[in-house]
N, C-alpha and C positions, 0 to 999 in steps of 0.2 A: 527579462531573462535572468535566471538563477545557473549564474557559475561555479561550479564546483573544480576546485585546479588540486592537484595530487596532495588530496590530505587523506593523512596519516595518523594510524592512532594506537597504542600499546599500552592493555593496561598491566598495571603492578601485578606480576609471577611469568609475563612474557608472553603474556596471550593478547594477539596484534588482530584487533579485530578490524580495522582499515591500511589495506596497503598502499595507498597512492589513488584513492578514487579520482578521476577527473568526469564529470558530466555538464552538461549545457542543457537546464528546462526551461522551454518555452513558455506561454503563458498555457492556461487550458491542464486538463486534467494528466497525471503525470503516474503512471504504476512503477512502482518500485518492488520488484519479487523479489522472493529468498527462503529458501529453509530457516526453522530457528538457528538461530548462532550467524546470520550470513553476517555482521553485521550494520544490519536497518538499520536498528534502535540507534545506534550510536553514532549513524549518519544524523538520522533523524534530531538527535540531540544535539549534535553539536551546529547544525543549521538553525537551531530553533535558540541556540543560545545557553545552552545548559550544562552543556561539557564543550571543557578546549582540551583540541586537537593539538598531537606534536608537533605538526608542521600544515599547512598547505594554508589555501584562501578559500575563505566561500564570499560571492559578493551579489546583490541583488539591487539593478539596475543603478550599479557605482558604488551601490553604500554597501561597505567591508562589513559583514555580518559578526565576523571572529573580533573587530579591532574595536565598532562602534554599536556594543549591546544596547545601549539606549535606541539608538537610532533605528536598531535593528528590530527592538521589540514594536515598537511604535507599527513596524510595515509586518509583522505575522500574527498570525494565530495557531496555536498549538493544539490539540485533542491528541495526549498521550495514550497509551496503551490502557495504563490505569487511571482513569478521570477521578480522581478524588469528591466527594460528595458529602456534606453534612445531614444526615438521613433525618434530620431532627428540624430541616428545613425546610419549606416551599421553593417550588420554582423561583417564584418572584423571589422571593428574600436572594436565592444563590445567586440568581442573574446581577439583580440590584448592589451584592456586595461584590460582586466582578468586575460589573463596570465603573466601582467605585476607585478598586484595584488599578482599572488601568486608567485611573484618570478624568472619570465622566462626574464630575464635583457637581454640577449644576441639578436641579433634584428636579424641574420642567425638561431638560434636554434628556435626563438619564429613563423618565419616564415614556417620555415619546419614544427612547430608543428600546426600551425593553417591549412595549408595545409591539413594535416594526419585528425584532428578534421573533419575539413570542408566535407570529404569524407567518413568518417565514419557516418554522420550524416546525409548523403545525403542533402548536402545545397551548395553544391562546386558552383552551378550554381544561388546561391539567394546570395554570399558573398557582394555583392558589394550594395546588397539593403538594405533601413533602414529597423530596423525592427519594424518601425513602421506599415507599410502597412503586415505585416508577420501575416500568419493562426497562430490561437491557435496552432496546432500539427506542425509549424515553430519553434514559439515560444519556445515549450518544447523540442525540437532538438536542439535548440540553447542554452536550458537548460542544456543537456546532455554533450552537448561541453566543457560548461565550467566547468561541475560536470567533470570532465575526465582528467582536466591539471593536472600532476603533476601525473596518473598512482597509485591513489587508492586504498587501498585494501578493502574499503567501501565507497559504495556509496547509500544515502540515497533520497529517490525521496516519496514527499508527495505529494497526491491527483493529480497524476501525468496526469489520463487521463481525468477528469472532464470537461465536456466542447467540448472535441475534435467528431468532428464528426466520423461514424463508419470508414471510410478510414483511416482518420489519429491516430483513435485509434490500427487500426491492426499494421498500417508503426511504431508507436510508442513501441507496444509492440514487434515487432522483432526486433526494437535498442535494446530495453531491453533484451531481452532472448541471442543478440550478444554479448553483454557485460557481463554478466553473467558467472562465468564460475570458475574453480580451485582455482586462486588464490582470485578472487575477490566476494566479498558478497554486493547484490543489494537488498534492504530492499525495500521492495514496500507498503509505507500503504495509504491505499484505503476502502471508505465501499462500493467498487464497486464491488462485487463478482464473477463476470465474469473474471475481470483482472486477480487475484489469481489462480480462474479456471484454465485459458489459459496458466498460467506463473511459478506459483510456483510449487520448490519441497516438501518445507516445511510451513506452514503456523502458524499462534496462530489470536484469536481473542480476544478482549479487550470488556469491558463493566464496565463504572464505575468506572476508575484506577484501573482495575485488567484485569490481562486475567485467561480468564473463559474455553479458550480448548486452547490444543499445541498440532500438530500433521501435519501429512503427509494428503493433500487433498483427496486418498484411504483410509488414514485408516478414514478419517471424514463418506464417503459414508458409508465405510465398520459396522460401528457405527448406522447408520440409516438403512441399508436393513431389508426389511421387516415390517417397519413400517413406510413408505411411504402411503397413499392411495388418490386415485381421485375418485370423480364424480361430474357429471352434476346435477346442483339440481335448483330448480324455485328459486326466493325473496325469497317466504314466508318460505321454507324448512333453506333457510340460514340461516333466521332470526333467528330461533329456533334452528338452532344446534350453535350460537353463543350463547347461554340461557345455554347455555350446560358445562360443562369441559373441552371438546374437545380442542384438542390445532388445533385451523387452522391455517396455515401457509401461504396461498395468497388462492384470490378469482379473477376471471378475467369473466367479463361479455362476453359472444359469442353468439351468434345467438340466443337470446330471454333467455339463461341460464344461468348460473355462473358456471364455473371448480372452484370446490374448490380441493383443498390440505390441506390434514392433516395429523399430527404426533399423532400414537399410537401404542405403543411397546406391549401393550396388545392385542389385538383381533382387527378383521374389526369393522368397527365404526357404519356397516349398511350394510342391501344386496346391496343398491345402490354406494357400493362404493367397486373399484377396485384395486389389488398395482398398486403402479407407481413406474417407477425407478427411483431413490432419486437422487437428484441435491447437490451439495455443496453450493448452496441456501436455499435449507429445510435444512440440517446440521446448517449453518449461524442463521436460522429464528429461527431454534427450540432451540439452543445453548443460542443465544444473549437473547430470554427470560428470560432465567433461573437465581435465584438467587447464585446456588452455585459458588464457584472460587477455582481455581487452585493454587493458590497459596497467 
């Protein structure tokens, strides 16, 4: 279990991008949403040991993450936003000076491990090429590998599939969901909402250095049924129910009309509009509005 108890963080000109987070992540796959700026990153950071917090604790299963970095680094793996890459190296060469990095001195044991990496990661057959010429969703396999030396019992992967096209985002998120699992907890923050979707058992989403809901992706939906609704409406119609209180949650133009979606817990919004079954998208959109916080 990873404790997060009211930490806090403000950086130099007064912009406080963590208010007092407090969360509790289980083992198993963990979505973390947010708009840019919610501050992820900087949870992410300061979990992973990179930046200190003004105040709170993070601790993973006893061992204090903020007090004993050694200790701390030893039980994570990290895959930042920006994976840094020597473009002028092979796989093998990156992996091999990684695990040298965290400690894998023995040159029989570091082999055998980059082997196991290499396969897990489906790249056994790209080892020998730089990675400079390597896809984005190469790139972040190559990521994975080296978030992995040294057997984890968290691992933190930011803005993990940004970029990747849809192939390599599915190949990516089944690494993910492999590695996932009893002993180990895979933190995924993302304001990709679909990732979370496909992936998590548990989620929370941020807004503002707070998170503003913590919950199981069911019980989000479960939260919205019934005040989901759609219809087809002209310009002009839209224009005026934005004139409105109505909370709309997306509008997408098709065949000369707009689908609109919107959130209302009270009554249909109009004869012209039908339920829909709610996405953990409308959840995200109607949520991430909102000024209240959870903590």
């Amino acid at each position: 279990m990873l404790e997060i108890r009211e930490l806090k963080k403000t950086y130099p000109g007064g912009v406080r991008a963590l208010r007092g987070i407090t969360l509790e992540i289980p083992t198993g796959m963990f979505g973390l949403l947010g708009p840019n700026g919610a501050g992820k990153t900087t949870l992410m950071k300061i979990a992973a040991t990179l930046l200190e917090p003004d105040s709170g604790e993070v601790e993973l299963d006893g061992v204090d993450l903020i007090a004993d970095k050694k200790g701390a680094r030893r039980m994570l793996g990290y895959l930042p936003q920006e994976f840094g890459l020597y473009p002028s190296l092979t796989a093998e060469q990156t992996l091999d000076y990684l695990a040298k990095l965290k400690g894998v001195m023995d040159d029989r044991e570091r082999k055998s491990l980059l082997d196991a990496l290499f396969e897990r990661v489906n790249l056994e057959q790209a080892r020998k090429q730089k990675v400079g010429g390597f896809s984005g969703g190469m790139r972040q396999r190559l990521g994975i590998a080296q978030a992995l030396i040294g057997g984890p019992k968290l691992i933190i992967v930011d803005e993990p599939t940004a970029g990747l096209d849809p192939e390599e985002r599915v190949r990516f998120h089944n690494l993910l969901s492999e590695i996932a699992g009893e002993k180990t907890i895979v933190i995924l923050s993302t304001h990709i909402v679909s990732d979370v979707s496909n992936l998590c058992a548990r989620m929370a989403i941020m807004r503002e250095g707070s998170i503003i809901a913590s919950c199981t992706p069911q019980d989000a939906l479960r939260q919205i049924a019934g005040a989901i609704w759609e219809a087809a409406l002209s310009q002009e119609q839209v224009a005026a129910l934005k004139k409105t209180q109505l909370k709309i949650i997306s509008t997408q133009v098709f065949n000369g009309e707009v689908r609109v979606r919107v959130f209302d817990e009270r009554a249909r919004p109009g004869a012209e509009f039908g339920t829909a079954t709610p996405t953990l998208e409308d959840y995200y959109f109607t949520r991430a509005s909102r000024q209240e916080r959870v903590n």
